[in-house]
N, C-alpha and C positions, 0 to 999 in steps of 0.2 A: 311812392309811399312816403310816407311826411315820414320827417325826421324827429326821433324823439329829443325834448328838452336837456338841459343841461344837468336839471337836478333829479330828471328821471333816470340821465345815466349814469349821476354819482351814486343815486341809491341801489343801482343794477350792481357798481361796483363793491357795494358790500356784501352781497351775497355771494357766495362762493360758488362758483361752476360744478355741478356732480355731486355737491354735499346735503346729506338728507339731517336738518337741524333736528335736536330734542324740542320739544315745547317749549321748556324753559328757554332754551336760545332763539327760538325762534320767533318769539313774544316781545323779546328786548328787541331782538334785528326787528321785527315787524315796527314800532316803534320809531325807530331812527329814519326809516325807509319814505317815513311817514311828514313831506318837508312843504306841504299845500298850506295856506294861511290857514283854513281851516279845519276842526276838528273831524279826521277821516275817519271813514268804518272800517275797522279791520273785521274784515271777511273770511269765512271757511269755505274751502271747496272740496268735495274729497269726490273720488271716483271708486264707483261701487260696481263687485262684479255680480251687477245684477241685469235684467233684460226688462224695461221698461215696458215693452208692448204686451208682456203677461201679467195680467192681473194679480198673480199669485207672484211677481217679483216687483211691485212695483211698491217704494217706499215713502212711507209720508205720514207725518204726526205733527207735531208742536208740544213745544218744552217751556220751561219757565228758567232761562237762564240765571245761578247765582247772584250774578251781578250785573242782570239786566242788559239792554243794548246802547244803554245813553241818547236813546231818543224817545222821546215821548209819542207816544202813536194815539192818533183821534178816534174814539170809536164811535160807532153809531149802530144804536139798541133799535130794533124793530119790536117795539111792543104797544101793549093797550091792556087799560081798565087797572090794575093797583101795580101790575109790573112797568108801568111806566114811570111810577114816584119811584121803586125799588131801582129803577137803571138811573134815575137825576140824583140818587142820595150816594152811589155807589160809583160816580164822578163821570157817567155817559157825555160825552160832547154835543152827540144830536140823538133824541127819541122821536119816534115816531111811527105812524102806519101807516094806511094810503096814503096820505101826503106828501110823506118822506119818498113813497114807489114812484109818484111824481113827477117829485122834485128832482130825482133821478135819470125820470124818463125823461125828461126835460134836460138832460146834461151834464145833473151838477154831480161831483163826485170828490169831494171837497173831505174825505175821510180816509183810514187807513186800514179799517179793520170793521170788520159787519158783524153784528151778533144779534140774534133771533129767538125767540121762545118759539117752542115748536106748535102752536096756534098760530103763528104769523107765517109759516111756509107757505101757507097756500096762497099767498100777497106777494110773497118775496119771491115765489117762483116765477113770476110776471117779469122778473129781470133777468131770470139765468142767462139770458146774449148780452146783456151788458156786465155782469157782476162775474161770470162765470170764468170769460177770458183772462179776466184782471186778477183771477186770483182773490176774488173781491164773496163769491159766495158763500153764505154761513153755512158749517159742514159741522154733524152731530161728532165724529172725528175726531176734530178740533176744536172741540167742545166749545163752539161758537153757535149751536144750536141747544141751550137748554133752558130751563125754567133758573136754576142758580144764577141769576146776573150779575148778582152780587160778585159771586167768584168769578165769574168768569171778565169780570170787567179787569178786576182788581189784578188778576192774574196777567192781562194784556199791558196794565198801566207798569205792570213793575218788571215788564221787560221777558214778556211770550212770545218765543218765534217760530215761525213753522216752518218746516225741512218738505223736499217734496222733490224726487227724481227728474231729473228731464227727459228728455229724448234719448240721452245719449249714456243714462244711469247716474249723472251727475249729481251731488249736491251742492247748494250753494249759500250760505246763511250766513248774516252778519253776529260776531261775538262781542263788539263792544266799538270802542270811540281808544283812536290814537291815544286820547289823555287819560284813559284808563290805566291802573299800575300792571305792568308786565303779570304780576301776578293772577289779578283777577282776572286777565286776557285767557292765563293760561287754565282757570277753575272754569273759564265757560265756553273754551276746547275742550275741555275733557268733561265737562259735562254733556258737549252734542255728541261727542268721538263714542261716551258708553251708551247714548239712548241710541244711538245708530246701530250698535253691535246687539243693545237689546231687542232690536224690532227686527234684526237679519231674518229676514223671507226664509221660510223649510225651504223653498224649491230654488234658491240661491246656490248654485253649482262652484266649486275652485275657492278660486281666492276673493274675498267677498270684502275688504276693505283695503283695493288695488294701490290707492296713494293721498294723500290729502296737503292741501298747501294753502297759506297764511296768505294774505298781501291788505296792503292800505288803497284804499278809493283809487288813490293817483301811480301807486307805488308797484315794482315787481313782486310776483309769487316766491315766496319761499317755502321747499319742500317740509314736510314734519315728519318724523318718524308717529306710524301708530299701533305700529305691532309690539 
């Protein structure tokens, strides 16, 4: 097993063994934790007592973080005829329609985020085995299928992210960039912590928001209190 780094064990040493931080501490420690040249994502992970293989437990939306992710995400509008000027005025990185299913089919995947008027599904379905696995498919959901492009662009450009269980009831979403202030770290925790709590599944049994923990790109997990 590789040994870990020198400054990955200094940052392990500031977390305390057994202790469940507030938000507010654990925003600053996440911060410090954080000692890569470049700017890390501090990430959410929280464990839901939910059961991913029932449809009726399985959790998944997208939010429009406070204060964004600190990364810019490329999008690409599948449209045609006057929605294609409305996706290039509303700051689209790539439009298109058959072309773009193509250029795709052809390998390229040079984007971060897909959005679709719902006239182009029937184009865009041609990809569900390459777009689908990657998490790459435009979903009415995630309101990455509608006629609003407008919004729905604008809303990805200034920091949209989507949450989505795993296997294992997991979530996992990034809340901001190390060089964010501890504060606004802590407004877009608890801005996914209440849309988590607001979308809890009826058939969600027990204890339904098990534990959540903080950490930097490079850095160890630190526990948060969220009860």
């Amino acid at each position: 097993m590789a040994k870990a780094g020198k400054k990955y064990q200094d940052a392990c040493k500031l977390v305390e063994a057994g202790k469940v931080y507030t938000a507010a501490e654990a925003m600053e420690l996440v911060k410090k934790t954080a000692t890569k040249k470049f700017d890390e994502t501090i990430e959410l992970h929280v464990r839901l007592g939910v059961d991913p293989k029932y449809a009726d437990q399985q959790v998944r939306g997208a939010i429009v973080l406070p204060h964004g992710t600190g990364k810019s995400k490329r999008v690409l509008v599948f449209a045609k005829g006057e929605k294609v000027k409305e996706a290039e005025a509303a700051g689209a990185d790539f439009v298109g329609s058959d072309e773009i299913v193509q250029k795709i089919q052809g390998g390229w995947l040079d984007f971060d985020v897909a959005v679709a008027t719902p006239d182009m599904m029937g184009t865009v379905g041609r990809l569900g085995k390459v777009l689908g696995p990657r998490g790459l498919m435009p979903n009415p959901k995630l309101g990455t299928v509608t006629m609003d492009l407008t919004k729905a662009i604008s809303e990805i450009k200034a920091g949209k992210v989507e949450y989505r269980t795993d296997k294992a009831g997991n979530i996992h979403c990034p809340i901001g960039k190390a060089s964010f202030d501890a504060e606004k770290l802590q407004q877009n925790f608890q801005a996914l912590i209440d849309t988590l709590n607001r979308v809890k599944p009826a058939a969600a049994k027990g204890q339904y928001m098990r534990s959540a923990t903080v950490s930097a790109t490079m850095g160890p997990g630190i526990p948060v209190q969220v009860g």
